[in-house]
N, C-alpha and C positions, 0 to 999 in steps of 0.2 A: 828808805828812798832818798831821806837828804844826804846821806853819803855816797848814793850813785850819783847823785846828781852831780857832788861836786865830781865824781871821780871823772862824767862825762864831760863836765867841761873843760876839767885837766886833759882830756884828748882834743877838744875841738881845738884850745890853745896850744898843743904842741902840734896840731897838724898845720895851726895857722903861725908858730916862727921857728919852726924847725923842718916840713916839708918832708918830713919821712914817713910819712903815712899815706895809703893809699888814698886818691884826691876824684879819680872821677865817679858818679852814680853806677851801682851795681844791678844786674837785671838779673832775675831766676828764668826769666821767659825771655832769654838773649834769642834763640833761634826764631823769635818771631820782632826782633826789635832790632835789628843788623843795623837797617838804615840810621840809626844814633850812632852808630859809632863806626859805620864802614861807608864813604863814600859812593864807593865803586856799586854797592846794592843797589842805585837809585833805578827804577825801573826793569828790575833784572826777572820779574816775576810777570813782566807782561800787561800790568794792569794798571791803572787809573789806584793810588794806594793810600790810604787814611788809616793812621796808627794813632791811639788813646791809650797811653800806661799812666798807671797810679802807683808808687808801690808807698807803702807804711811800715815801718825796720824798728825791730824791736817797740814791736806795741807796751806802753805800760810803762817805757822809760822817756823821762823827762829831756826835752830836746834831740830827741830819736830821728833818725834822716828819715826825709818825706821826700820823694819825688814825683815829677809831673813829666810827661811826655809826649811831644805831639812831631810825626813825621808824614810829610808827605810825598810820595814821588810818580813820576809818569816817565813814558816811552816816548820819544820823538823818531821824528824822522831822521833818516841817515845815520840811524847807529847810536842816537844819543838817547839821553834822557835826566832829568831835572828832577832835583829834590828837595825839600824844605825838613829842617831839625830845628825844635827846639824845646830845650831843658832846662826846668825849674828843680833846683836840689837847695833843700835846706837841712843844716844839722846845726840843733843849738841857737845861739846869737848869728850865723851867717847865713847869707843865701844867695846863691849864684843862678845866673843866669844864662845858657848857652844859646845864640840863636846864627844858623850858619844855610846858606845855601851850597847844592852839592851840581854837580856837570858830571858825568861820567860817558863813557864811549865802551860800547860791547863791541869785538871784533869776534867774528865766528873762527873756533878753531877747527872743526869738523862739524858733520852735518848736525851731530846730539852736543856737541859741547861750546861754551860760548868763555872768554874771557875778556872781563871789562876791569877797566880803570877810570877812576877817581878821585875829583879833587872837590876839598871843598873852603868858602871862606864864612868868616863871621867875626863875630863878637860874644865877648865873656864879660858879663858884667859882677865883679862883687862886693858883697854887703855885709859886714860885719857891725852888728848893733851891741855894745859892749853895756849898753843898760839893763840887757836881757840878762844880765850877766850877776852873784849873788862874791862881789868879790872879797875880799880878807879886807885891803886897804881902799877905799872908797876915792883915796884922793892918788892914788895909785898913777902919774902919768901916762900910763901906756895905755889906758884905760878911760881917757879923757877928752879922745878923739875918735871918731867910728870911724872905720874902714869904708870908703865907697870909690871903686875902681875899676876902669874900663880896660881893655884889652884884645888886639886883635885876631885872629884865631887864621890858621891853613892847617888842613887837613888832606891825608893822602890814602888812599885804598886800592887792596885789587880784589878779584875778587872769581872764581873760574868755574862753571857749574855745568851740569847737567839737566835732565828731567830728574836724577834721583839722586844727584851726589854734587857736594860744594866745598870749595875748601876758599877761606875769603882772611888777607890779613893787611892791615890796618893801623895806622895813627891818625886818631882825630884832629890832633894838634901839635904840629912840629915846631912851635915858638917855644922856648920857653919863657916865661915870665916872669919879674920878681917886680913884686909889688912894695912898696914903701910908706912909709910913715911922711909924718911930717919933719921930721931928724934924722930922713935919709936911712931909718935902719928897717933893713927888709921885715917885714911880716905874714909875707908869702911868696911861694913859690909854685910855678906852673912847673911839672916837671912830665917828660915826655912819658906818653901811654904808647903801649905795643900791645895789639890787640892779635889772635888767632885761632879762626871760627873753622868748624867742618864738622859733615855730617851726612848719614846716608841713609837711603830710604830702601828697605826690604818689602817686598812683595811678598807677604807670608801665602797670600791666596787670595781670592775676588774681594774676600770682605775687609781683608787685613792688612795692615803696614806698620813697618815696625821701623822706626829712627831711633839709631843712641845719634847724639851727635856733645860736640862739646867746645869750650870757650877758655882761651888761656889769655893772662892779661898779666904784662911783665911792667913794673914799675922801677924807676930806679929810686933804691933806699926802701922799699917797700917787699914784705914777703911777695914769694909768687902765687897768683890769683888762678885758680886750676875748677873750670866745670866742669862733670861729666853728667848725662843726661840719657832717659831713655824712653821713648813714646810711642804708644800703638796708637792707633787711627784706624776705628771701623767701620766699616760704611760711608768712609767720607764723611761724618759725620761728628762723631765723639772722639775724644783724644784726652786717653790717662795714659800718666807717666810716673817717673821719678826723679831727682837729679841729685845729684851732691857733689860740694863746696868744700873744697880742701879747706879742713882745720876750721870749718867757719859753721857747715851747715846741710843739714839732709832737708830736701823738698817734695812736697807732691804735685800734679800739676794736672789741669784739667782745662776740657775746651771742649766748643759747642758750635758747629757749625751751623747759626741759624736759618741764613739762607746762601744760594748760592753766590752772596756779595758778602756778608756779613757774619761773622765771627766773634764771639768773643770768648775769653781764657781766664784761668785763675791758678794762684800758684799758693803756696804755703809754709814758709821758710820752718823748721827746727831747728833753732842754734846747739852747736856741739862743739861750744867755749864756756866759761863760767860765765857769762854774762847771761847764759838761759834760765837763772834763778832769780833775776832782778825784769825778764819782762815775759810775754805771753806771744813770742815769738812776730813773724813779719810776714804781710800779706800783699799781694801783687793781682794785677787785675788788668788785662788789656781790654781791646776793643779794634780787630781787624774791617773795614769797607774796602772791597776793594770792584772797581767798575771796569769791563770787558774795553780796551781802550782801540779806538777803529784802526788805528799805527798797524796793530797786529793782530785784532779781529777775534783775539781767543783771551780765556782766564787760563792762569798757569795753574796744572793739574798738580804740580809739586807739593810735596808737603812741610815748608819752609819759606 
């Protein structure tokens, strides 16, 4: 375990002065967590909306990414609606912080289909604590100052749905950013995310529904980021599925409709890279509320 260790912080440090490596938080339970990273979602479901993710990434290995998540959005009047993101991601010695308010505008394209757009703004804060850190040279310069950096954040989405079909794409953040040292030499890089979500919901019969849907996420200098997914839904009620994670990871995934506001989900990552023999794989856990909002009098029957 101490030579994962170091070998994980040989990644944190090349994702933090080389910026080739993929940089934003990763979801298995993207189809129910849009609002993080697509604008244009905010209120698109009709309801009053409170989102809780957890997820824990490769359990068992030493400065493993932890993330936290909280989202919330509503329906206003005249088309609009309002949302609140924000994300706690730590891997290693760092930890960022994302917190962004989102505006979007639904324009009806026909009577079952709607298309809305999305902007959002915020702040990126990050934190690099290089004591956490077990390094070779102790007196090391580069390593004698902690990272702590603010940064401002726009975001853009669209996003176009039905009662049973969505297809929604995405940049959380069109800045890019280069953050610096105290000798002017960069030590990170914001580099633009290209997010593209869609998914459909089948009607097997009264009791049944059956969604694949799936999540591509293009990074530049970064492989490409490929979900595929697939979930039945019985009764309104229960919902197992599957997913997988090009080159990275097979999933299972579960959900509990407790009551008619209240949901909550679990997911269970499999790594299928060599890295599945150094931890006990990664776990994910949401927590859907969402409340009947007077704007439009109804909960969305959708299953997404």
């Amino acid at each position: 375990m101490k030579n994962i260790k170091y070998i994980l912080i040989g990644i944190v440090l090349i994702c933090q002065y080389t910026a080739r490596a993929q940089q934003d938080p990763q979801y298995t339970q993207y189809m129910y967590n849009t609002a993080s990273f697509n604008p244009a979602y905010a209120g698109s479901n009709n309801t009053l909306n409170f989102n809780l993710l957890h997820r824990t990434q490769w359990v068992g290995l030493d400065g493993a990414p932890k993330t936290q998540v909280f989202t919330f959005s509503t329906p206003m009047k005249s088309n609009n609606a309002l949302g609140l993101t924000v994300i706690n991601d730590e891997i290693g010695p760092s930890e960022e912080l994302y917190v962004s308010a989102a505006m979007s505008y639904v324009l009806p394209i026909s009577k079952d289909v709607d298309f809305a757009f999305g902007i959002s703004a915020g702040l990126h804060s990050l934190q690099v604590d290089y004591t956490k850190l077990n390094t070779f040279d102790p007196i090391d310069d580069q390593f004698q100052v902690n990272v702590n950096r603010l940064a401002p954040q726009i975001g853009l989405g669209s996003f176009i749905y039905s009662h049973n079909w969505y297809v929604g794409a995405s940049v959380p953040n069109m800045l890019r950013t280069e953050h610096y040292d105290q000798v002017a030499v960069s030590t990170a890089s914001e580099r633009l995310h290209f997010y593209l979500i869609g998914g459909y919901v089948f009607q097997l019969n009264d009791r049944l529904k059956f969604k694949p849907a799936t999540l591509v996420k293009v990074v530049s200098g970064a492989p490409l980021a490929y979900d595929l997914s697939a979930n039945f839904l019985l009764n309104d009620t229960f919902t197992l599925g599957a997913s997988y994670r090009l080159n990275a990871a097979v999933s299972a995934l579960a959900g509990f409709q407790i009551s008619r506001n209240l949901m909550i989900g679990y997911a269970y990552d499999f790594g299928t890279t060599e890295l599945v023999r150094y931890n006990s794989g990664s776990h994910e856990v949401f927590l859907r509320f969402q409340i009947s909002n007077a704007v439009k009098g109804r909960t969305s029957p959708r299953f997404f």
